[in-house]
N, C-alpha and C positions, 0 to 999 in steps of 0.2 A: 277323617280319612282312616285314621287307625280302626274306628270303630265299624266301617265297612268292610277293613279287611282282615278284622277278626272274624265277623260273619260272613264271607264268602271262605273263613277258612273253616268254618262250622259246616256249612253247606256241604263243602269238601269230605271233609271226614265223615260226616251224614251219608255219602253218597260213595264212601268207599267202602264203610260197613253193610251198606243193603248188598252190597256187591258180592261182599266174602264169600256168605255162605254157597254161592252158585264155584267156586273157586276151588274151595277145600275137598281134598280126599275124602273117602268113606271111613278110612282109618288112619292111624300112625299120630306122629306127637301134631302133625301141624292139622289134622282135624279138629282139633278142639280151640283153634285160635277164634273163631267167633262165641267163645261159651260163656263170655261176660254178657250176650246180646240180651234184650229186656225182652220178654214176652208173658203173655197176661193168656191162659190155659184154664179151664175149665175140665175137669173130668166127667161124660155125661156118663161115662160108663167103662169098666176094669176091663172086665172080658165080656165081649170081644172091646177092643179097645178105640171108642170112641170120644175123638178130643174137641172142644170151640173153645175156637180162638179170632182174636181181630185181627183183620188183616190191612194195612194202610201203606199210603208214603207210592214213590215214584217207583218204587217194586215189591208190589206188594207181596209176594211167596216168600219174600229172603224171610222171615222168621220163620214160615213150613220149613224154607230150605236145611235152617239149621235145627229145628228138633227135627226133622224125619232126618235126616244124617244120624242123628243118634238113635231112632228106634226101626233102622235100615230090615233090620231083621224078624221086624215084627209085622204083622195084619194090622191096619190103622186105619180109620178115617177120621178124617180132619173134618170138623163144618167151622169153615171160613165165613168170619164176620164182617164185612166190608166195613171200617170204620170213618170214611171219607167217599163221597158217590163216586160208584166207577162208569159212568155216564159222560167217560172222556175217552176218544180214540184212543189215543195214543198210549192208553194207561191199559186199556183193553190188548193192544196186539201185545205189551208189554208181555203180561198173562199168558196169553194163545202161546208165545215161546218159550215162556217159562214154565209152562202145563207140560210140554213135547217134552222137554229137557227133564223135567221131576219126572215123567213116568216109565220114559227109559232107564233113569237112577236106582227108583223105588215103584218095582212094579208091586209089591205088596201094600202099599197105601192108595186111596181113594182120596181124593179131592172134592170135596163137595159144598158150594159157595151158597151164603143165604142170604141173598137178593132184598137190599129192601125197596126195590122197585121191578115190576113186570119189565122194565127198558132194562136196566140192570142185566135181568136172566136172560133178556134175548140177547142183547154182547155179549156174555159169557158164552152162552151158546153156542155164538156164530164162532168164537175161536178155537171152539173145540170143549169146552168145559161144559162141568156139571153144576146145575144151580139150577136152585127151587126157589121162586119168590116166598120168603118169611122174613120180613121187616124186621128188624133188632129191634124195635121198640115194644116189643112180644115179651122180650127180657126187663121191663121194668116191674116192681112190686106193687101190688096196690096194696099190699099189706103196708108199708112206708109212706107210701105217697096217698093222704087219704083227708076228706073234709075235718076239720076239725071246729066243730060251732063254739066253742068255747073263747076262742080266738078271734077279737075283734080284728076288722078289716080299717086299714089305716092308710093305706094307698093307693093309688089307682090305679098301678100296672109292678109288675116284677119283672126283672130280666136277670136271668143264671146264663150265665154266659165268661167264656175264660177271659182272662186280659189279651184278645188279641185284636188286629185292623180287620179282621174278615168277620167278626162279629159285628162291626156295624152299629157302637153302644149310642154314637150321637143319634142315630134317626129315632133313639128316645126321651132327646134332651127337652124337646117343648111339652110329654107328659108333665102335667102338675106337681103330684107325689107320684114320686119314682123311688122302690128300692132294688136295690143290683145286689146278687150273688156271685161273686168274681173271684177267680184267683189264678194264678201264673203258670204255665206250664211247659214255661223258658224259652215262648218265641220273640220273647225279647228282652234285653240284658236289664238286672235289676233295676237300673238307672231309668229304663224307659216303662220295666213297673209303676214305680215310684208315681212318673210322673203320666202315667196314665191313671191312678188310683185319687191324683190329684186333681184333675181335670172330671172327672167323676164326682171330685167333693166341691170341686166351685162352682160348678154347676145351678147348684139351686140350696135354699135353706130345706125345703121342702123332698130331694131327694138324700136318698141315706145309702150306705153298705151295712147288708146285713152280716158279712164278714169279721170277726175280730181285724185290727190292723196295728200289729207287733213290726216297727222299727220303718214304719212307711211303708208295711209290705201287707196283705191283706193273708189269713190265715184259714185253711178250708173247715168249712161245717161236718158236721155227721147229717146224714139222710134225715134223720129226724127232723133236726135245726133248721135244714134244708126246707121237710115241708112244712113244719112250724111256720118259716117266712110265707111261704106261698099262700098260707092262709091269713095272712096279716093283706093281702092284694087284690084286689078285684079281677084285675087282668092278667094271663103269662104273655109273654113276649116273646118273638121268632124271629130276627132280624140279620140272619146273615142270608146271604145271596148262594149259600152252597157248602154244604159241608156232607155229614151221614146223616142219619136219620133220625138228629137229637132227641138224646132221652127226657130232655127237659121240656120239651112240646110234650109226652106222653106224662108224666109226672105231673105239671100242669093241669090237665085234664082227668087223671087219674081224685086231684086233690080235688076235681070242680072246680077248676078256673077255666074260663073260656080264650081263645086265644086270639090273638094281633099276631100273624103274622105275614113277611114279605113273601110277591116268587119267588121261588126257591128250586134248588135239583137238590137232592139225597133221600128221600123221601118222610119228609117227616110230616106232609100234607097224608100220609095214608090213612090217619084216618079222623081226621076232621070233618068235620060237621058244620053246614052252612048258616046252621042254625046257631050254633055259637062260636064259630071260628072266621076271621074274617082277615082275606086276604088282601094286605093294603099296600099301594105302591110306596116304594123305597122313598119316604120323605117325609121330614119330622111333621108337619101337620097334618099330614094324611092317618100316620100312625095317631097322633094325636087325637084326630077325630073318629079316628075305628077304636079305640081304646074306652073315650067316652058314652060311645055307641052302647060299645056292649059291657061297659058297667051299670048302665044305667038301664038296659034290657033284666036286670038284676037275674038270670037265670038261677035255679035254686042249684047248687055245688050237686046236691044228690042227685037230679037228674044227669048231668052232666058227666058225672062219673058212669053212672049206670048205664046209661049210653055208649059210654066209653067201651066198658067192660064185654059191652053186647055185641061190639064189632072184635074185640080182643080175642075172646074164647072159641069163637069157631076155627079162627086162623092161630090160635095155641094147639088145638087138639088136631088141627091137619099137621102140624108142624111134629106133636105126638103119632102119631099113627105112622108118617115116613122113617120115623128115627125106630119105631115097633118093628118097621118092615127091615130099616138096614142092620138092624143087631140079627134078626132072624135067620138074612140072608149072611150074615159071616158068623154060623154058625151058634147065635143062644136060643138056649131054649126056653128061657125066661118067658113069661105070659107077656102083650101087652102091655104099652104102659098105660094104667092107670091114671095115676096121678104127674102133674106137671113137675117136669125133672129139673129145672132151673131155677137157683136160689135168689136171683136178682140182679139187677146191675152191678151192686157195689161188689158182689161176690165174686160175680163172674171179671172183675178186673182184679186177679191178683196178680199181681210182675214180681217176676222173677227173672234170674237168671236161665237162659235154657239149660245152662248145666245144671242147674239146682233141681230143672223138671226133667229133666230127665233119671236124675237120679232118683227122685221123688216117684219116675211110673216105674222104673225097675224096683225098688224096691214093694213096689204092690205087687 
């Protein structure tokens, strides 16, 4: 009982900070009471001043809300990066009122959301917003995620995926050799880590965590370690029913692994291939049998990437050429861009404070 109504008090507080920022003044002392908020900022560009960021949760603008509060005075566009599918009503009119509301506030910022599904941009759309389909899996590295032949393959399937119940880890408990990439990111309280990391381990002699695991708690890797594992596997694994447009399906294939995974809404289907990705219904022998499928299809990693790559780069350089046109149109006179302005996943999530980023663009 206690432990339910710790978390509906979590929830609470959860649900009173997306709130703030829509609350607070433009100025005076009680404008800065949301300035502890977490936000993850990418600078693609100083002047004119353009910002990407994720945007998530049951409202999703409260973190615009709170850094355009602070650059009220500035020309800005935001490209909003949906990091959870907004292929849910009620999540969409959410938006359409909270778009009216921002642009009345801060008529000098643009809003402009990056769709990682063509459904995606038509709701935005319809409630009045700006958005171009460009799937966030655009932002993975293939410089990081990459075949590595040196590295024997020792298991049948991978699954990177956090400790939570919407990942769905059992529909890969009847693979053979299984190794998991996992680790917490507090949807549930260390106690129920624990004893998810342990359910993980009894599983099978035959599956492992490729995670360190310091004090019953599983510790994260660096991208390398990361695809180092993926190449220790024959298969990637997709197994939640709905999230964003996981970068670990792109990272996957990037490495040449072929993928297992379920329907899904977010769009991390964009850009599979029937040829090595195989969509299997939600149940452990099904998954089981698409797994063996296509280990045993043995595709060679370098094709698989190469492929990959080939669907990547036309929709990187539309995604270039929009971002040419909007610096152009808020005045740079910069050429073109050239070369692809995104450093990568791991990059492009640094959290902070938004008072720390705000400070951080005033001083450029």
């Amino acid at each position: 009982m206690r432990q339910h109504a710790g978390r509906a008090l979590d929830r609470l507080k959860r649900s009173a900070r997306k709130r703030l920022p829509f609350l607070l003044p433009r100025s005076g002392p009680l404008s800065d009471l949301d300035g502890d908020m977490q936000v993850a900022i990418h600078l693609v560009s100083h002047d004119p001043l353009i910002i990407y960021t994720p945007i998530g949760g049951q409202r999703p603008l409260a973190t615009i809300a709170a850094i355009g509060r602070r650059l009220a005075s500035r020309r800005a566009a935001f490209l909003m990066m949906p990091s959870w599918t907004l292929e849910r009503p009620h999540i969409v009119e959410q938006i359409g009122g909270d778009l009216a509301w921002y642009r009345q506030r801060f008529p000098l910022h643009e809003l402009i959301f990056l769709c990682n599904t063509e459904e995606e941009r038509r709701r935005v759309i319809a409630v009045g917003g700006t958005a171009i389909f460009s799937n966030h899996n655009l932002m993975v590295s293939e410089d990081i995620f990459r075949p590595l032949p040196e590295v024997p393959v020792e298991f049948d399937a991978i699954y990177n995926a956090r400790i939570s119940y919407t990942k769905r880890h059992y529909l890969a408990f009847d693979v053979e050799r299984l190794l998991h990439i996992t680790v917490s990111i507090g949807e549930l309280p260390a106690s129920g880590d624990r004893a998810f990391i342990r359910r993980l381990q009894a599983q099978s002699p035959l599956h492992h965590i490729a995670n360190p695991i310091v004090d019953g708690l599983t510790d994260r890797l660096t991208p390398q370690q990361v695809n180092r594992a993926y190449n220790q596997a024959a298969v990637g694994l997709c197994l939640s029913a709905a999230e964003g447009a996981m970068c670990s399906s792109m990272e996957y294939m990037m490495a040449g692994l072929p993928v297992v995974s379920t329907p899904s809404l977010g769009g991390r289907d964009v850009y599979f291939d029937p040829d090595y990705c195989i969509i299997a219904e939600p149940e452990p022998a099904a998954i089981r049998r698409a797994v063996e499928e296509l280990r045993d299809r043995a595709i060679p990693r370098e094709e698989i990437r190469a492929r990959t790559m080939a669907k990547v780069w036309p929709q990187r350089r539309e995604l270039m050429a929009f971002l040419s046109a909007l610096r152009e149109r808020m005045g740079s006179t910069e050429p073109p861009l050239s070369e692809w302005p995104f450093p990568g996943t791991t990059t492009l999530r640094r959290w902070a404070t938004v008072r720390q980023h705000a400070r951080e663009i005033a001083a450029l």
